[in-house]
N, C-alpha and C positions, 0 to 999 in steps of 0.2 A: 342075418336076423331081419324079419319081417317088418314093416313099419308097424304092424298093430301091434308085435310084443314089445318091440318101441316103446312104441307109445303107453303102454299098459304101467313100462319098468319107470319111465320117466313118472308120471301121475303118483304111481308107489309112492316114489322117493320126493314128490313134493308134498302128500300128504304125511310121510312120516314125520318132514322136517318139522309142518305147522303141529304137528301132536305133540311135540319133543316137550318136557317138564318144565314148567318155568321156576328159575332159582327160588329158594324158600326164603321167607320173609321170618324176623326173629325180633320180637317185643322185649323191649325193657323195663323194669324201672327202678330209680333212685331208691337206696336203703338207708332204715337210719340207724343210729348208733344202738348196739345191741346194749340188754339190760345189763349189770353188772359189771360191766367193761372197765368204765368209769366213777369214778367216784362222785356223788353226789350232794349239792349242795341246801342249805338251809333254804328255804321259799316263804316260810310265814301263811298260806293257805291264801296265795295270794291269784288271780284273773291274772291273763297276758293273753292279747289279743294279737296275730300272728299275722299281719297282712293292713295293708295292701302289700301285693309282691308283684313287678312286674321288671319285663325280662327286653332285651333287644327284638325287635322284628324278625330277624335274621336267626334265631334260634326258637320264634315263636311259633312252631310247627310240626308234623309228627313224626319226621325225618329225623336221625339223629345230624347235627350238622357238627363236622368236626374242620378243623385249619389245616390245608394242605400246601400252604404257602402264604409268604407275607401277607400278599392280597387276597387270598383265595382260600371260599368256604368249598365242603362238599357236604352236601345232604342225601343220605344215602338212602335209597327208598326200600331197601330191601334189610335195612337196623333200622328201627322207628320205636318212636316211645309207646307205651302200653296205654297210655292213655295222654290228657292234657298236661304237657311238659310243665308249665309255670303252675301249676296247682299240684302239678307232682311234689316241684319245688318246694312251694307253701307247707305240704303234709308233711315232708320230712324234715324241715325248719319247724316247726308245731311239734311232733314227734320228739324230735331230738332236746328242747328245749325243756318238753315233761318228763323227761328220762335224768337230763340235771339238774332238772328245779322238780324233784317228784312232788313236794305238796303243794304246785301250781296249780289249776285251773286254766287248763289252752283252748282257747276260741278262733278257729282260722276265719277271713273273710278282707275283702276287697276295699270297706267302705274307709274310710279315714274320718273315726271315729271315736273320742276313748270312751265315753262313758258307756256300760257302768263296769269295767274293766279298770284294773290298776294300773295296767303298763300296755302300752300297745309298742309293737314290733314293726318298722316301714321297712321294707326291699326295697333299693333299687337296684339291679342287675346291672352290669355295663359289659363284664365278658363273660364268658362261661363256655371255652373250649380249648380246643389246643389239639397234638396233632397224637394219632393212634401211636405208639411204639414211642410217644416223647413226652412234653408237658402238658396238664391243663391250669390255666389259668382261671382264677375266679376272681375278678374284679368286682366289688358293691360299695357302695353307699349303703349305710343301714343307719336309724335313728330308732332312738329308744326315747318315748313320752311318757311320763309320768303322771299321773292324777294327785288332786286331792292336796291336805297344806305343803308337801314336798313337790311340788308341781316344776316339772323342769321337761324340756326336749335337750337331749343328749345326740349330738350328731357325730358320725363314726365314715372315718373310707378305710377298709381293709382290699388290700390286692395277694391275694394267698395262690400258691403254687406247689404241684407236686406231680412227679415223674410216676408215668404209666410204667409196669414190669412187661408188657408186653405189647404187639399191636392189634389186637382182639376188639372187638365192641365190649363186651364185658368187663372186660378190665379198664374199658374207660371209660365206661359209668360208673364200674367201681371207684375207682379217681374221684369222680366228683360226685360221689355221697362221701366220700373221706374228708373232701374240701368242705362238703357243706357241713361234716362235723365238726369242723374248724371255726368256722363259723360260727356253727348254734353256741359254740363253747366258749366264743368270745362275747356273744350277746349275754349270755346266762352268766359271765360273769360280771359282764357289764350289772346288769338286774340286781343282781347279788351286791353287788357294791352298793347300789342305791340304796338300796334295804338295811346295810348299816349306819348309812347316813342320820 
């Protein structure tokens, strides 16, 4: 074989390589508890303002980042959230909260502020992962402030857990919109308690 057709097959097989498809990227995002599901509680036609919510650094980004060891994160650049992960957050804590408090009034937002809102909602985030094919953890802090003559701040740490069916990205986002149903369902009845106060 000649060196030109050599050289011609070599060239081929270096342009092929650089054409080759690059793996496909797949968008998420958290869901929240479907209607009807649950049963739903008394609200009074009352405001709940949904936020501030804020999340560790290390899950604050569009990668999904899940725990592949004690020490060790992986953020995977080819599963990413669909949009801003901690306001995902927020919307489905919001969402889920007017699904069991339905004659609520939900107001999402950052500022740490009650009025003129009844009840405002604080996140604190501290985990929120765990590993594909096993747990995820949701570690928070969350406070519930009341307005008005019942005026009270209510402070809570819940650490909730639950096993992924599979090792898919799907299914462990799915994970943890289940955890955050857990969640909204312990705030809303936090709310609900105050209300018969």
């Amino acid at each position: 074989m000649n060196t030109t057709i050599l050289s011609v097959l070599l060239i081929s097989s270096i342009l092929l390589v650089g054409c080759g498809t690059s793996p496909k990227t797949y968008n998420y995002i958290l869901n929240s508890i479907e209607r009807d599901t649950v049963p739903a509680m008394t609200a009074q036609n009352i405001v709940i303002k949904v936020g501030p919510v804020s999340i560790p650094d290390a899950l604050d980004q569009d990668p999904i980042v899940s725990r592949t060891g004690t020490n060790s994160l992986l953020a995977d650049d080819y599963h990413r959230w669909s949009g801003d992960y901690r306001d995902d957050i927020q919307r489905v804590l919001g969402e889920n909260i007017s699904i069991l408090l339905p004659k609520s009034h939900i107001a999402l937002g950052q500022e740490i502020m009650l009025l003129p809102e009844d009840f405002q909602v604080i996140i604190n985030i501290r985990e929120f992962y765990g590993q594909l094919g096993g747990s995820v953890i949701l570690n928070v802090d969350w406070a519930v402030a009341r307005r008005g003559k019942n005026k009270s701040v209510i402070v809570k740490k819940s650490v909730l857990q639950e096993n992924t069916s599979s090792a898919d990205y799907a299914d462990y986002v799915a994970t943890q919109s289940r955890l955050l149903a857990k969640l909204s369902q312990q705030i809303a009845e936090e709310i609900g308690g105050q209300l018969k106060k």
